[in-house]
VEXSE-230814 format. One record per residue (C-alpha): chain; residue in one letter; x, y, z. Coordinates in steps of 0.5 Angstrom, whole numbers, always signed. Layout:
<doros>
<doro kette="A" rest="A" c1="X" c2="Y" c3="Z"/>
...
</doros>
This chain:
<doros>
<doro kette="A" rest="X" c1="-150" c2="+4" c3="-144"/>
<doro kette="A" rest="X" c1="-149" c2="-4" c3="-145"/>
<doro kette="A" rest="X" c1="-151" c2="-8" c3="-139"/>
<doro kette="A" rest="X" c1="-144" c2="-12" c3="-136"/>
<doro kette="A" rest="X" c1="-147" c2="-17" c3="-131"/>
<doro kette="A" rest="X" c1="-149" c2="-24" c3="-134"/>
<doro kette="A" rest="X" c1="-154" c2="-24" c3="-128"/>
<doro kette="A" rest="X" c1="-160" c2="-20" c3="-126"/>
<doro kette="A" rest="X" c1="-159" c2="-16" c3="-121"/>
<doro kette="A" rest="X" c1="-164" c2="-13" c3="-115"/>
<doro kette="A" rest="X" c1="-164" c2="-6" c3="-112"/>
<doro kette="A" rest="X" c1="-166" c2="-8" c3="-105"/>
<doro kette="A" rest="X" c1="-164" c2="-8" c3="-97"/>
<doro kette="A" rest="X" c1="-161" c2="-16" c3="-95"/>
<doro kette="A" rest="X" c1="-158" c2="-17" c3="-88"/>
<doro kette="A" rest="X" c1="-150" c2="-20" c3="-89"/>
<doro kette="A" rest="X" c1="-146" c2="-21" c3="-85"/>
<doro kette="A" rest="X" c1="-139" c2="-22" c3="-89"/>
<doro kette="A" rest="X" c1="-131" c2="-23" c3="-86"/>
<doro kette="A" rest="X" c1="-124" c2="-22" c3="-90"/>
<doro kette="A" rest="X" c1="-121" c2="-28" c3="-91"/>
<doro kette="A" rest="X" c1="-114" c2="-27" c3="-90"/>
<doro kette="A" rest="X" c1="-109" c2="-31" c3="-93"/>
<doro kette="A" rest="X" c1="-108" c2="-37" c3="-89"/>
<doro kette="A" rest="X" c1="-115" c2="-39" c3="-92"/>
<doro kette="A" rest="X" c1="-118" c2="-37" c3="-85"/>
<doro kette="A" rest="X" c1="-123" c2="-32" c3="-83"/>
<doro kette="A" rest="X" c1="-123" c2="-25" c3="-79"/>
<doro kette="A" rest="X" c1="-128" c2="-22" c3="-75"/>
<doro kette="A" rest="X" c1="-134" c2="-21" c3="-78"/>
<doro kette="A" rest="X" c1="-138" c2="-15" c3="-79"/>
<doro kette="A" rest="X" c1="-145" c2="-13" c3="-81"/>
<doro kette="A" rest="X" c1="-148" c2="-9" c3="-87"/>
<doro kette="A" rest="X" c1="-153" c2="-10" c3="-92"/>
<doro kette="A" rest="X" c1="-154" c2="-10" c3="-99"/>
<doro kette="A" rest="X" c1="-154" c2="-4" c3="-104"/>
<doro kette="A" rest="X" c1="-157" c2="-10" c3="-109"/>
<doro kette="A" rest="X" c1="-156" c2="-18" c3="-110"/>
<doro kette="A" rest="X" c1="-157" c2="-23" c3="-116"/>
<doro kette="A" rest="X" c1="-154" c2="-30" c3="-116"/>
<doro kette="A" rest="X" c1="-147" c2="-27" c3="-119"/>
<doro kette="A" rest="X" c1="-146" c2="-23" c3="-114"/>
<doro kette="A" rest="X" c1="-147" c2="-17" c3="-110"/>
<doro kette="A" rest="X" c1="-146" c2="-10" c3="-108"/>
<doro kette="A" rest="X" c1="-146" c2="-7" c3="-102"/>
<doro kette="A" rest="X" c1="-142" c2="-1" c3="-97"/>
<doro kette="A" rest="X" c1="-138" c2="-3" c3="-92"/>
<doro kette="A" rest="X" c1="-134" c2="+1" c3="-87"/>
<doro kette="A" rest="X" c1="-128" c2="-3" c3="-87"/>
<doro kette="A" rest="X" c1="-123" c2="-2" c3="-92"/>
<doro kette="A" rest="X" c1="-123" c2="-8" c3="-97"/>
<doro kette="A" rest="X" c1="-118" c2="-8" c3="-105"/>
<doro kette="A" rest="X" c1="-120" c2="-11" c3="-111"/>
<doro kette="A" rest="X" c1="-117" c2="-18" c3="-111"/>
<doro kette="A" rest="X" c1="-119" c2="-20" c3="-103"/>
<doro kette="A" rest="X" c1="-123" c2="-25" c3="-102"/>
<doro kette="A" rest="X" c1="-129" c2="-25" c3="-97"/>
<doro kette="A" rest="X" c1="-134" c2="-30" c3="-94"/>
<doro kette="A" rest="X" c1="-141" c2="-28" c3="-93"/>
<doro kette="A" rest="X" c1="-147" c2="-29" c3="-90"/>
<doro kette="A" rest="X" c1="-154" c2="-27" c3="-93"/>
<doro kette="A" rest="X" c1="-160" c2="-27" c3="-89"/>
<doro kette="A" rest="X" c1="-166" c2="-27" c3="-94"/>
<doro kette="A" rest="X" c1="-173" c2="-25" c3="-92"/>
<doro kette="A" rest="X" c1="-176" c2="-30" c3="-92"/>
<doro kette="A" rest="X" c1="-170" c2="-32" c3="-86"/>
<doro kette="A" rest="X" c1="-166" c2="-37" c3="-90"/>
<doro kette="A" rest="X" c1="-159" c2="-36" c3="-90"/>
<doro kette="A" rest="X" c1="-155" c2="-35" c3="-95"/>
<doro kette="A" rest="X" c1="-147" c2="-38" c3="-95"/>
<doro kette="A" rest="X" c1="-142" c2="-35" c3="-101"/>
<doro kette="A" rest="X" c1="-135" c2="-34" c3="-102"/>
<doro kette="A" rest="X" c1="-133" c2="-28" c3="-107"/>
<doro kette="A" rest="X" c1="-128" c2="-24" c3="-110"/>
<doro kette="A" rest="X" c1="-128" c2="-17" c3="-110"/>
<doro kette="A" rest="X" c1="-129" c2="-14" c3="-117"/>
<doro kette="A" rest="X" c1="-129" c2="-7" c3="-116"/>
<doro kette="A" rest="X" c1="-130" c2="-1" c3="-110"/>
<doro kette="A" rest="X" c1="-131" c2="+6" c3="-111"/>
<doro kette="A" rest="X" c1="-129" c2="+10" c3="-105"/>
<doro kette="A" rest="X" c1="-134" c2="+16" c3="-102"/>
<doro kette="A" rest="X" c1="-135" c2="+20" c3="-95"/>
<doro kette="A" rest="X" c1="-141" c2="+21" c3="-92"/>
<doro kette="A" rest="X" c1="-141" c2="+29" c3="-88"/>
<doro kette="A" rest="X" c1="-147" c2="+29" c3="-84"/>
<doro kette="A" rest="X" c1="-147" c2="+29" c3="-77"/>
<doro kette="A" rest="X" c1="-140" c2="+26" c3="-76"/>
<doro kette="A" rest="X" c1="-136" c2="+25" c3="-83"/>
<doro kette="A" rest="X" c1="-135" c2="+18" c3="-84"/>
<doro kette="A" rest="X" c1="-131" c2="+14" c3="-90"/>
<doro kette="A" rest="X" c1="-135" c2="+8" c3="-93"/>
<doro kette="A" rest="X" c1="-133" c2="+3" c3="-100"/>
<doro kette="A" rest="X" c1="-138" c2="+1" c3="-104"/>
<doro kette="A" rest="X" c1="-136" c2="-6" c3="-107"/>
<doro kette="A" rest="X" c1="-138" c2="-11" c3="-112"/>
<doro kette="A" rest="X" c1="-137" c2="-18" c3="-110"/>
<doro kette="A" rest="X" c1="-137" c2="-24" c3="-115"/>
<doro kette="A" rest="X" c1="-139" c2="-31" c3="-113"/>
<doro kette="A" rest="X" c1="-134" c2="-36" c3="-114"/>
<doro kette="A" rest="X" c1="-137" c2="-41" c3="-108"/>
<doro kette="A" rest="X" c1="-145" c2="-42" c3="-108"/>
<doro kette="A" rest="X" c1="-148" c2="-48" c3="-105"/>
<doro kette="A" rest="X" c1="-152" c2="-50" c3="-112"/>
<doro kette="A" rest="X" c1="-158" c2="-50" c3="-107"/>
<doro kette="A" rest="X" c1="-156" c2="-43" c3="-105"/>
<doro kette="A" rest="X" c1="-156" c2="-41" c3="-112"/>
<doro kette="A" rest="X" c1="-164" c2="-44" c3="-113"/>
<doro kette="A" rest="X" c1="-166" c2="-40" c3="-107"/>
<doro kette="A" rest="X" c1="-162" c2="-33" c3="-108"/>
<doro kette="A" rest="X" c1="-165" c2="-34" c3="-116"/>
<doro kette="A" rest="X" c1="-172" c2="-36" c3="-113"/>
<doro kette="A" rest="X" c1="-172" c2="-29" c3="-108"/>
<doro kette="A" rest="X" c1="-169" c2="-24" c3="-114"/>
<doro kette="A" rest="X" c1="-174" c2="-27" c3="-119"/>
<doro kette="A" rest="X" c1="-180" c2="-26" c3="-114"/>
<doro kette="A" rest="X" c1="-178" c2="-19" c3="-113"/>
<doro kette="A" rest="X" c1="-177" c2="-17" c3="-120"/>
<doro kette="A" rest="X" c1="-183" c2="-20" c3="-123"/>
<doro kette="A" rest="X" c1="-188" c2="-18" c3="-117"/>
<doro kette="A" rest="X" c1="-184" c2="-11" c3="-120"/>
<doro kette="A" rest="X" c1="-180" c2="-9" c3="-113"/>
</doros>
């Protein structure tokens, strides 16, 4: 299968906190996740919240070395999925393309994957 991302993408755990952008351009209550993987395209995560393709959502991600970084994306795509164990839950998995990076940002998220995937982790 042909690889659709024009980014490389990391398979790792970062802290976000992300909040829905309502219509007006504000933003609602955040909510605390983290990452199924992140490139400087973007980022897949599960969210509890139900969220659509087309929403837009603000994002805070913590990186390890504690930078934060600040993006707003777009919802491309979500799968939805229950998770049955001890309590059964409703989970998304979403993908989220960047339309707002600061260009510093971008550096400092290129230079986090890269280290990753060149240390091979």
């Amino acid at each position: 299968m042909k690889e659709r991302r024009e980014w490389i993408r990391l398979s790792t755990d970062v802290n976000i906190k992300w909040t829905p952008v309502d219509t007006e351009g504000g933003l609602c209550e955040y909510n605390d996740q983290e990452s199924k993987n992140i490139g400087t395209g973007g980022i897949c995560m599960l969210v509890d919240e139900p969220v659509e393709s087309g929403d837009c959502v603000y994002l805070e991600i913590e990186l390890p070395n504690a930078r934060v970084i600040r993006a707003k994306g777009m919802v491309i795509w979500k799968s939805e999925f229950e998770v049955i164990g001890g309590q059964q839950e409703n989970k998304q998995e979403i993908g989220v393309k960047f339309y707002d990076l600061a260009e510093d940002d971008r550096h400092e998220l290129e230079r986090f994957v890269f280290s990753k995937v060149k240390k091979g982790s």
